[in-house]
Structures are given as structure tokens and as C-alpha cells.
N, C-alpha and C positions, 0 to 999 in steps of 0.2 A: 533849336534845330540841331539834329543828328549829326556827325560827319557824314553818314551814307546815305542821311537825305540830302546833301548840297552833291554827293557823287550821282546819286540816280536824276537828281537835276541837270546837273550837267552834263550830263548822257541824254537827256531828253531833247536838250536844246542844241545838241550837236545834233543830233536825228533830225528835230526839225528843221534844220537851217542846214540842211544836205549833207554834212561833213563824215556821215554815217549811213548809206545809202539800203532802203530795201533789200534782204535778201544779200547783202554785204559781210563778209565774215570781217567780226570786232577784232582787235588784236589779244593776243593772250593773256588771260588776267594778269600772270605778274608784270606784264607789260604796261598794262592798263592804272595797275594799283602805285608804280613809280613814275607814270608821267602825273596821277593826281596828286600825288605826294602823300598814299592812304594806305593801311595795311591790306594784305586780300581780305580777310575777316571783313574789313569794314567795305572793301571790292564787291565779296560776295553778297551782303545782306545788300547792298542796291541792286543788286542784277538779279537779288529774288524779286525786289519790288517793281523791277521793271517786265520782267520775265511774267510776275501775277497782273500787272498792266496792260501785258499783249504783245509788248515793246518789241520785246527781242524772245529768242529762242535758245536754249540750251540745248547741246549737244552731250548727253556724258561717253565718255572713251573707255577703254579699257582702264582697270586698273594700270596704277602710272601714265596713264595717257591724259594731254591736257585736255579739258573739255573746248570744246567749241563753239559760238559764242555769237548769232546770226540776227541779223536788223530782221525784225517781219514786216511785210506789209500793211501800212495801219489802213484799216477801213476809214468810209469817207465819212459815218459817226464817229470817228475815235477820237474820245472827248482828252486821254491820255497824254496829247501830244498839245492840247491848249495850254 
């Protein structure tokens, strides 16, 4: 297994068990990538798998501006979050 498949895992199971709520803005990826102890590189490639999952939403900003980084609402099929 990947490092940034055990990161989008753990981002899932934070989701699921509330700690990452709907509609919630994530904190900023380099935020994100020093609490898991992961480069953003390896940050980013999970938050595409989660983002093609349905999971979350990206926001991109301005050049220089950090993207944004939103829980979506999972529908009540969302096999994603099992």
C-alpha cells in the first residue's frame, strides 16, 4: 500500500466518524500534509482520489492563492465512505 493510499484512508475515516463534517472547509494542505507526517506531493495524489470518489471538493484560487479544500455531502448510496 501507497503512503497516499493510508492518507486518503485516513481522511475517509475521519469523514466518516464526523471529525470532518459536510460542507466543512479541510485545513490547508500544508497543514494537512505536517500533521500526517507526508509530503504535499503525497497530500495531493490522495485528495485527487478522494476528490474522484466524491469525498471532497476542490476549490482552485488565484495563482499564489492556496486552494480550498471542502467535505461534500455523500449521498445515501455512497459506497465511498464504507
Amino acid at each position: 500500500m501507497h503512503a497516499y493510499d493510508l492518507v486518503s484512508e485516513t481522511i475517509r475515516k475521519q469523514i466518516k466518524l464526523g471529525k470532518y463534517q459536510p460542507g466543512m472547509k479541510l485545513p490547508k494542505e500544508i497543514e494537512l500534509a505536517d500533521r500526517m507526517g507526508v509530503s504535499r506531493k503525497t497530500l495531493r495524489t490522495a485528495l485527487e482520489e478522494l476528490e474522484a470518489a466524491g469525498l471532497i471538493m476542490r476549490v482552485r484560487q488565484g495563482v499564489g492563492e492556496p486552494n480550498r479544500i471542502y467535505v461534500l455531502i455523500p449521498g445515501k448510496e455512497d459506497a465511498a465512505l464504507a
